[in-house]
C-alpha positions in Angstrom: 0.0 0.0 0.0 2.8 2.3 0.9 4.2 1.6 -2.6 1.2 2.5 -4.2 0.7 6.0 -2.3 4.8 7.2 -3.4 3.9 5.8 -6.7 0.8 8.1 -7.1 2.3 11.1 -5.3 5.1 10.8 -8.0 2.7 10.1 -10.9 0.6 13.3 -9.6 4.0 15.4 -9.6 5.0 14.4 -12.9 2.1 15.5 -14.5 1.6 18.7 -12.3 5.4 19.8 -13.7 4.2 18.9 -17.0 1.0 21.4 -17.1 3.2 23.8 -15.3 5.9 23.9 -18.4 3.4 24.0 -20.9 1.6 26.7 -19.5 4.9 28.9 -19.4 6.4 27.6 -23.0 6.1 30.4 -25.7 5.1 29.4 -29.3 8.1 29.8 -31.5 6.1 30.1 -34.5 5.5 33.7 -32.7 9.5 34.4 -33.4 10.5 38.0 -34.9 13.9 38.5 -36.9 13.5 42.4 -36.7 16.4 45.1 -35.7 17.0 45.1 -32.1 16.1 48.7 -32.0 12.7 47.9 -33.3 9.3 47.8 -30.7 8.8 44.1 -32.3 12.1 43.0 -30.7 11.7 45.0 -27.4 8.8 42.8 -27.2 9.2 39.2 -25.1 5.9 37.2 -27.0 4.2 34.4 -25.2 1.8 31.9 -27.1 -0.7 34.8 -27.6 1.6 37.3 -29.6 1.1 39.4 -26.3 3.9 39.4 -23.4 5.9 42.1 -20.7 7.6 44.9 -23.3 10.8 45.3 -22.7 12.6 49.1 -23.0 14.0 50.5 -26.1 17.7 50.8 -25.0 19.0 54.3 -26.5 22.9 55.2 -25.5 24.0 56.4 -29.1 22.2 58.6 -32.0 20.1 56.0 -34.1 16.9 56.2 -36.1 14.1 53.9 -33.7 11.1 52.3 -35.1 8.4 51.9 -32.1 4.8 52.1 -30.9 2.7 53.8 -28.4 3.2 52.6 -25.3 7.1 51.7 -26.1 9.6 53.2 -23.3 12.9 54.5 -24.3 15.6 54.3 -21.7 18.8 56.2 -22.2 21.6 54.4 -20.7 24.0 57.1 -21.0 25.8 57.6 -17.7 26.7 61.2 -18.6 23.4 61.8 -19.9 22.5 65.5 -17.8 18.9 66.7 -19.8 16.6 64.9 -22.5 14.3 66.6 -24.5 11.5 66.0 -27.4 10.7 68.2 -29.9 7.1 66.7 -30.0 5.6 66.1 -27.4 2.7 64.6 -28.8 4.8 61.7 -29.6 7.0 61.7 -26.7 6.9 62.1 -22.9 10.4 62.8 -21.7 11.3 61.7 -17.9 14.8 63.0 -16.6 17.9 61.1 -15.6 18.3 62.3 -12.0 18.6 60.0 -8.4 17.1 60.8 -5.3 19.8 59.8 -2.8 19.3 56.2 -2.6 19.0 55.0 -6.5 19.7 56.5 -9.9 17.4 56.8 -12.3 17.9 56.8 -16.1 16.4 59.3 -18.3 13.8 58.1 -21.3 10.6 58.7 -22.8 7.6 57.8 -23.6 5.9 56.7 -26.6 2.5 58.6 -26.0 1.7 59.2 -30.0 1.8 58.0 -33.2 4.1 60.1 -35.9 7.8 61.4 -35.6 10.2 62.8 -33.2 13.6 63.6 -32.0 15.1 62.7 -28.4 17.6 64.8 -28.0 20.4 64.0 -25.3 22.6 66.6 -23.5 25.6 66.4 -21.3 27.3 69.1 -19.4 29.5 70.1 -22.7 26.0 70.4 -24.4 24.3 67.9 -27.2 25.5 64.4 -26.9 23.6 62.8 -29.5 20.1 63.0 -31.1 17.7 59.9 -31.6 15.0 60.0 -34.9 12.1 58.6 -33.7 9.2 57.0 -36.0 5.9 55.7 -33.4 3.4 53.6 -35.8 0.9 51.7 -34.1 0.3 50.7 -30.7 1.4 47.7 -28.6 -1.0 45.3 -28.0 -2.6 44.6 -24.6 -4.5 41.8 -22.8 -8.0 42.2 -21.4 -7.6 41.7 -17.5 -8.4 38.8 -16.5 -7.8 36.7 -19.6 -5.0 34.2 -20.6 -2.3 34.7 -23.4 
């Protein structure tokens, strides 16, 4: 009998595990060969198409394809100011820390159409990013399963 309850207890295991994996696995037919610098990339897909977005690194000048809803996080460690010249398109946030942690500056993606970011340093302009917003990330009704 005591057999027979460790042989179930392992049989129920295994196939918890087993539903557990496949309910985390992504589809790979879901797999994009885009530029990293595109929103397509920044984007981690699950089964649905539909996953966590990941930031739009930006640490030299570059021309960025993205959506609205993308984020755009300058890595720059000398990075002082950032600014938009359209606003429409882009909410800029500044680098800055308050004492305990250090936060990067970025933007927003709150628009579609075109914009620069436009990165400054203490010296002045350290480099400008051309950015193209077309279309907006997908999201996920709460509540539902990708």
């Amino acid at each position: 009998m005591r057999l027979v309850n460790r042989t179930l207890v392992l049989a129920t295991s295994v196939v918890a595990v087993g539903i557990l994996l496949t309910a985390c696995s992504s589809d790979s037919s879901n797999s994009s060969s885009a530029s990293p610098t595109s929103a397509e990339t920044a984007s981690e897909s699950g089964g649905s198409g539909v996953g966590v977005v990941a930031p739009i690194e930006v640490k030299e000048a570059a021309d960025v394809m993205a959506m609205v809803g993308n984020t755009l996080n300058v890595t720059t460690t000398n990075a002082t100011t950032i600014a938009t010249n359209n606003p429409a398109v882009l909410k800029v946030s500044q680098p800055g820390t308050d004492g305990s942690a250090t936060f990067n500056g970025g933007a927003v993606v709150v628009g579609e159409g075109d914009a620069t970011l436009t990165v400054f340093g203490r010296s002045g302009v350290l480099y400008v990013v051309n950015v193209t917003a077309e279309g907006r990330i997908p999201t996920i009704a709460p509540g539902t399963v990708g």
